[in-house]
Every structure is written in structure tokens, then in C-alpha cells.
C-alpha positions as CSV (number, residue, x, y, z in Angstrom):
1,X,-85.3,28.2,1.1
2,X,-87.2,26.0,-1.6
3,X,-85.1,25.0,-4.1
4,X,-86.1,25.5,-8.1
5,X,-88.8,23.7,-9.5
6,X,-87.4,21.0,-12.4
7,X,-89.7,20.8,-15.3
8,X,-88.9,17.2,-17.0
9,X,-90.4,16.8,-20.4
10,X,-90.7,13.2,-22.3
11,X,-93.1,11.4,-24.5
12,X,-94.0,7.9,-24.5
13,X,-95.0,6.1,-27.7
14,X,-96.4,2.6,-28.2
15,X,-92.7,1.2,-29.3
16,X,-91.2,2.0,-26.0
17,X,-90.8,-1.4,-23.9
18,X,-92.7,-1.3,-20.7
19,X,-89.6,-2.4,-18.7
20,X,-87.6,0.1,-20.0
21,X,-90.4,2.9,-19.1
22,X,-90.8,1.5,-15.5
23,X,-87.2,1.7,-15.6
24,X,-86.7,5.3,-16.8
25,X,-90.0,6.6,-14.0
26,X,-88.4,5.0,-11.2
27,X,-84.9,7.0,-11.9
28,X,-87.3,10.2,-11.7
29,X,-88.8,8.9,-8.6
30,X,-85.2,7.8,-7.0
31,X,-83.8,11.6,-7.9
32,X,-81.6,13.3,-5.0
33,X,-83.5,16.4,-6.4
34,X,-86.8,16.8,-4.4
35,X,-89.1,19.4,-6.6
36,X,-89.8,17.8,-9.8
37,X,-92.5,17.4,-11.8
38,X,-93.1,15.4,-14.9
39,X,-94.4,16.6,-18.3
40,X,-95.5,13.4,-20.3
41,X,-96.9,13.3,-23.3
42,X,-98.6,10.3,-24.4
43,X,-97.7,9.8,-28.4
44,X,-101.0,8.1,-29.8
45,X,-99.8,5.5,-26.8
46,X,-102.6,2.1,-26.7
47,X,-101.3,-0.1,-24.9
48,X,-102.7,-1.1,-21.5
49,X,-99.3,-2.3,-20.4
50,X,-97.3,1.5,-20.8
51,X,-100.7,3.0,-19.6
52,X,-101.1,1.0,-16.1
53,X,-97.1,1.5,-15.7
54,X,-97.6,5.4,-15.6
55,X,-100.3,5.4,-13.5
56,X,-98.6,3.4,-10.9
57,X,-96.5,6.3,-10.7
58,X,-98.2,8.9,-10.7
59,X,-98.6,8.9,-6.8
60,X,-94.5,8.4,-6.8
61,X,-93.9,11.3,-9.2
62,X,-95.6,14.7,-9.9
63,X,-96.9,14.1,-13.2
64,X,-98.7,16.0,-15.9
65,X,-99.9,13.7,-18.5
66,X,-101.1,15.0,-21.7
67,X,-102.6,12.8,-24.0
68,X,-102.1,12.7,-28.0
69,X,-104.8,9.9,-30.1
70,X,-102.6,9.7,-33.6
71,X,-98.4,9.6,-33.1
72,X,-97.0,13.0,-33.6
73,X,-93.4,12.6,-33.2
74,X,-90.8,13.8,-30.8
75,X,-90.5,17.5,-31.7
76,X,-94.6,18.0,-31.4
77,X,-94.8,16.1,-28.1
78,X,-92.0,18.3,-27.0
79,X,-92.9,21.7,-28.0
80,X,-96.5,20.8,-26.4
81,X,-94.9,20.1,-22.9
82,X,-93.2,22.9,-23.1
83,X,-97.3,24.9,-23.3
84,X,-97.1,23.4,-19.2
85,X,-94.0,23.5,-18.1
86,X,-93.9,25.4,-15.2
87,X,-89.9,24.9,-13.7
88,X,-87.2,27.6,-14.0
89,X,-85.4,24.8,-15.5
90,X,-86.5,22.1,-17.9
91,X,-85.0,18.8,-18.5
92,X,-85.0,16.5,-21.2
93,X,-85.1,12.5,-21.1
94,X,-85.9,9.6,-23.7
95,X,-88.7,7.1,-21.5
96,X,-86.2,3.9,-22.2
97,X,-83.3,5.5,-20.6
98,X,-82.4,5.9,-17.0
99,X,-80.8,9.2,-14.8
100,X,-78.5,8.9,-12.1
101,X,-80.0,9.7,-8.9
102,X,-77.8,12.8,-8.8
103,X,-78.2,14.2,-12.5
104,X,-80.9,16.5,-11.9
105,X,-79.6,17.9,-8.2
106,X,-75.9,18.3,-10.2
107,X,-77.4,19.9,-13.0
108,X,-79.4,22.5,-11.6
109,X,-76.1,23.8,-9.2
110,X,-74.5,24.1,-12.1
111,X,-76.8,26.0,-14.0
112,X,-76.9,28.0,-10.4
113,X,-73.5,28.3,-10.2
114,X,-72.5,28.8,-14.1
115,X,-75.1,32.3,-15.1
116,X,-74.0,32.8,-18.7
117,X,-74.6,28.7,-19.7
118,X,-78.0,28.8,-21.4
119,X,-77.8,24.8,-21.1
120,X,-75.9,21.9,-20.2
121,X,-75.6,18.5,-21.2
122,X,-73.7,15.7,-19.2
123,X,-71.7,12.5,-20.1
124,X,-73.5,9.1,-20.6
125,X,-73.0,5.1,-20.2
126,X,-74.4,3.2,-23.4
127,X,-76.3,0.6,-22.1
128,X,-78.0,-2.6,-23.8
129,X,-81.3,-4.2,-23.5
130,X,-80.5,-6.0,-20.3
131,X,-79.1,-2.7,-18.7
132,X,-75.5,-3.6,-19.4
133,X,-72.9,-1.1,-19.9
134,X,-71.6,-1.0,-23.4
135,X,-69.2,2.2,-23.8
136,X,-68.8,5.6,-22.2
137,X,-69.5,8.9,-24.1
138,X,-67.8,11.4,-22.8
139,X,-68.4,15.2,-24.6
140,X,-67.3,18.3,-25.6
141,X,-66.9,20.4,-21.9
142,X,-66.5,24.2,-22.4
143,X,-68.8,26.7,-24.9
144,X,-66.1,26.9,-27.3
145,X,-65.5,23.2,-27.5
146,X,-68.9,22.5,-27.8
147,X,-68.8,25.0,-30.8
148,X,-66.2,23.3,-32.4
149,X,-67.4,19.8,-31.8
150,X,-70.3,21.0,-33.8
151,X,-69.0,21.0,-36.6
152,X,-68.6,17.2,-36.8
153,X,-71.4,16.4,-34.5
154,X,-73.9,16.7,-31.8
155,X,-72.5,18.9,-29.3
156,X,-75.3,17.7,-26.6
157,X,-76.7,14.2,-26.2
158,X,-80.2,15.1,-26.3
159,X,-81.9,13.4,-23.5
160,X,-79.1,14.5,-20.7
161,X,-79.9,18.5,-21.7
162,X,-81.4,20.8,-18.7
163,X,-82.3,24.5,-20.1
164,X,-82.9,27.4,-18.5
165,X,-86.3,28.3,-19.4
166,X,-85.0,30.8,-21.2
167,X,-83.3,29.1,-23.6
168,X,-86.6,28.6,-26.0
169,X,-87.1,32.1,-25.9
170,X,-83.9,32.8,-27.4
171,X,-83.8,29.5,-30.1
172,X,-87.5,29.0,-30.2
173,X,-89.1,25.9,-30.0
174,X,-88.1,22.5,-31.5
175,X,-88.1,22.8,-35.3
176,X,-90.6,20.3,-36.7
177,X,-89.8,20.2,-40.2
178,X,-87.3,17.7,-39.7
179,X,-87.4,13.5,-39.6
180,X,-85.1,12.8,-37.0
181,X,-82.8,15.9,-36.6
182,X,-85.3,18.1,-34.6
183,X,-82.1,18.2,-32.2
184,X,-79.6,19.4,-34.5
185,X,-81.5,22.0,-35.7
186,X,-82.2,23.3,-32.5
187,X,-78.8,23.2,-31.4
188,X,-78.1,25.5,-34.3
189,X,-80.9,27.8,-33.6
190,X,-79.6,28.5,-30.1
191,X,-76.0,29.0,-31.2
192,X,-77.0,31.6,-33.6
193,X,-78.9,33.2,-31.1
194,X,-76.1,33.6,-28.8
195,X,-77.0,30.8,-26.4
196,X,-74.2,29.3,-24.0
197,X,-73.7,25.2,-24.2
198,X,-71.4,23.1,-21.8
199,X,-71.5,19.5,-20.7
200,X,-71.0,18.2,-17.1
201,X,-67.7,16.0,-17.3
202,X,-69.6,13.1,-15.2
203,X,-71.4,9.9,-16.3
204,X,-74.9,10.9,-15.0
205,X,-77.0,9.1,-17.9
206,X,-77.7,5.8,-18.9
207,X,-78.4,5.7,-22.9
208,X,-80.2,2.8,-23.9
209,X,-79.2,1.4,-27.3
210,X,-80.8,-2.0,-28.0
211,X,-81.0,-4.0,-31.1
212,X,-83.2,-1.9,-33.7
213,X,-81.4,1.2,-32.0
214,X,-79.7,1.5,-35.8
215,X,-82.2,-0.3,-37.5
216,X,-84.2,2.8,-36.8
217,X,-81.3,5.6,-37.7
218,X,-81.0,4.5,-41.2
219,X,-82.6,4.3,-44.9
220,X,-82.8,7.2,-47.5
221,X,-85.3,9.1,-45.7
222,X,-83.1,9.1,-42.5
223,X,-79.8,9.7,-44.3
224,X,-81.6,12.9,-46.6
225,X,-82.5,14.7,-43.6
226,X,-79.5,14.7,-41.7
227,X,-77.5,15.3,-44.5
228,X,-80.1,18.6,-45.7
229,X,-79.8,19.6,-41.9
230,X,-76.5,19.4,-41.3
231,X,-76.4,21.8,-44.5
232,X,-78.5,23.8,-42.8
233,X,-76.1,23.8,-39.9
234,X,-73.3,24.4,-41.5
235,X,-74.6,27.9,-43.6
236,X,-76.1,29.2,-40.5
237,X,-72.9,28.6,-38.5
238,X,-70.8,29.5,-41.3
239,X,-68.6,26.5,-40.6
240,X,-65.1,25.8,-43.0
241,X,-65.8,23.5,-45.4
242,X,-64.5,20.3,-43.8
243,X,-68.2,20.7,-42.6
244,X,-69.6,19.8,-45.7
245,X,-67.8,16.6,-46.1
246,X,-68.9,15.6,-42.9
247,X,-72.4,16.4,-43.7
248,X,-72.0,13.9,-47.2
249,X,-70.2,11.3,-44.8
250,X,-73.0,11.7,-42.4
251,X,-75.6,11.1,-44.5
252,X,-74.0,8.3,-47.0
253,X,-73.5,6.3,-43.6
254,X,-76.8,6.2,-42.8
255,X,-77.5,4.2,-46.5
256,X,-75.4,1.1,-45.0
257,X,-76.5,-1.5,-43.7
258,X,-77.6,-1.7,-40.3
259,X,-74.7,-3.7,-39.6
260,X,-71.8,-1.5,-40.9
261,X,-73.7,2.0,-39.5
262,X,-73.2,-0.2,-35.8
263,X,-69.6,-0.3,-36.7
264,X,-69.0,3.0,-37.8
265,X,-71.2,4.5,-34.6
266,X,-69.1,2.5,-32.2
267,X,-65.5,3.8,-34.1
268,X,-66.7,7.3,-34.2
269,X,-68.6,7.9,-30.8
């Protein structure tokens, strides 16, 4: 019997570092899972270096590149893969990170095994720039935790999700009127439409944080937009208010200096 066809959908922009990229396509390539396919959307991408990388791999992986002249940002490159996805499940990852040969085979038995979860997220190492590991994340486990966890933060690290295909038929697709928050927002779409979350309790992602990791998650526009989502969040979720002083904190941390946002990230993972 063939197993499900997995659906992975990424984007690849012209500040991704080619070492990290040939990184990230050989953890596809290296996955326990055999019936993959990749979705890859090339974000305004010009560089020779990124372009000769993917098609090296394109005879390692199956791959369906779509191409994108001016840089449209994550939530566009993502709700266009999802036009040609054609997996029951569909997988997330960021092009500088890395999966564990075993995340996609463990996440689609779960998904198998669990009906009602609408999708699930694992645990992740923190790595730096030369692949070192910096701290473990673990997450919220359950629905109802994940509910809860909400409330402060991110119930889902992004990149580790696998949906059901489903799953954008019940939250839609990734909001786009955002500036970095496009996955909060869908998080909040799909609880209020009644979709299950959980999180695999096993480190089965590598998240890469390198040196203009918070250079790039702060500044006034940053810290307005999470702090107007999170609002967003918050009504639509009715959440207490201890949500609302989590949303001010949120955003006022993201004003600091690059520095001091490092310190408070690695406190309050």
C-alpha cells in the first residue's frame, strides 16, 4: 500500500545563505519518508549561487519550482504553493533550517493515528550559524494546552507544522495583511474555526537563528504589527485580559535593542 503523498511548501529569497539552503534540501532528500515532493517558490531569488544549488537537487528531490521576479513575502509565496500542492498532507519548513530524517515519517503517523488533530507541530533544537546547538524548545503538547499557550505565544513553531489539507479549508489561507505575523494570524483563524493543534514532544527540527536573527524581528514597524495582531488574537479568541498585557509587552520588546530583545528571547523561550 503507498503511503500519503507529503506536500512540502518553502520559499527561498536572495538573503537565504547558500550553505544553509544546501543544508535544509539535503534534510528533504535524507527523509525516512519516501513520497515527497517539494513546492518552492523562488521569492524575486537572483543569485546564481541559490539558483545552481536547487537545481543540483532537483534530480535528488521531487521539486516544483515556481518562480516570483519582485520579493513578495512569506505569506504570498505560501498561499501560491498551496495553488500546487498536491499531498493529503502539507508541510512547512524555513530553506535555512534542517528536519530530522524522521520528522516527516513521524509526523504523518501521527496525523494517521490522531483523526481529530487538524495539525501538528513538533519540538525543535536552536541552532547557530555553524550548526551548533544553542537551546531546546520544547512546546505546548495537547489541544487544550496549545489553546492556553496562546494566549502568551505561538502555540506552533511555524516551520515544524504538517496540515491536513484540510486545514486551509477550514482557516483559509495565510492572511497577508500582516508584516511578520502572517503565522499568528493564521493560528487564530484556525482556532476559531474549530481546528485541532498538538505538538509532537520530540526534537525533530533544527531552527536556525544566526546573528541578524533579531536584528530582523525588531523596529517600530515590527513591534506595531505584532502588537495590532496579537489584539486581533486576543478579541477573536476572547482571551482574559492578561492577554492584553502580553500583547503591550510583546510589542514594546520588539523597540529594544537588538541586544536586550536577544536576552529577553533566550529568558522567555
Amino acid at each position: 500500500m503507498s503511503k500519503p503523498l507529503v506536500s512540502i511548501i518553502a520559499s527561498v529569497y536572495d538573503g537565504v545563505k547558500a550553505k544553509y539552503l544546501e543544508k535544509a534540501l539535503i534534510s528533504i532528500a535524507s527523509q525516512s519518508y519516501p513520497n515527497i515532493e517539494l513546492i518552492l517558490v523562488l521569492d524575486g531569488v537572483k543569485r546564481n549561487d541559490l539558483l545552481n544549488i536547487i537545481k543540483q537537487y532537483q534530480s535528488k528531490i521531487k521539486m516544483k519550482i515556481i518562480k516570483q521576479f519582485q520579493k513578495s513575502g512569506l505569506a504570498k509565496a505560501m498561499n501560491l504553493a498551496l495553488k500546487y500542492v498536491k499531498g493529503e498532507f502539507i508541510c512547512r519548513m524555513d530553506m535555512d533550517d534542517i528536519s530530522h530524517p524522521l520528522r516527516i515519517e513521524k509526523q504523518v503517523e501521527f496525523l494517521i493515528k490522531c483523526l481529530d488533530i487538524d495539525v501538528v507541530g513538533t519540538w525543535a533544537i536552536e541552532i547557530d550559524e555553524n550548526g551548533v546547538e544553542v537551546f531546546r524548545k520544547k512546546m505546548p503538547v495537547s489541544h487544550e494546552e496549545c489553546y492556553k499557550f496562546f494566549i502568551k505565544r505561538d502555540p506552533l513553531i511555524h516551520p515544524t507544522a504538517m496540515f491536513r489539507k484540510d486545514f486551509f479549508k477550514k482557516a483559509g489561507p495565510y492572511p497577508e495583511d500582516t508584516y511578520l505575523a502572517e503565522d499568528t494570524m493564521l493560528w487564530a483563524n484556525a482556532f476559531a474555526a474549530g481546528c485541532k493543534f498538538a505538538n509532537i514532544p520530540e526534537y525533530l527540527y533544527y531552527f536556525r537563528i544566526d546573528k541578524d536573527f533579531y536584528k530582523r524581528r525588531r523596529g517600530l514597524k515590527v513591534a506595531w504589527d505584532i502588537f495590532r495582531c496579537r489584539i486581533k488574537v486576543n478579541r477573536k479568541l476572547k482571551y482574559p485580559l492578561i492577554s492584553y498585557i502580553y500583547a503591550l509587552l510583546y510589542g514594546l520588546i520588539r523597540l529594544t535593542p537588538s541586544s536586550i530583545l536577544a536576552l529577553a528571547y533566550k529568558k522567555f523561550r
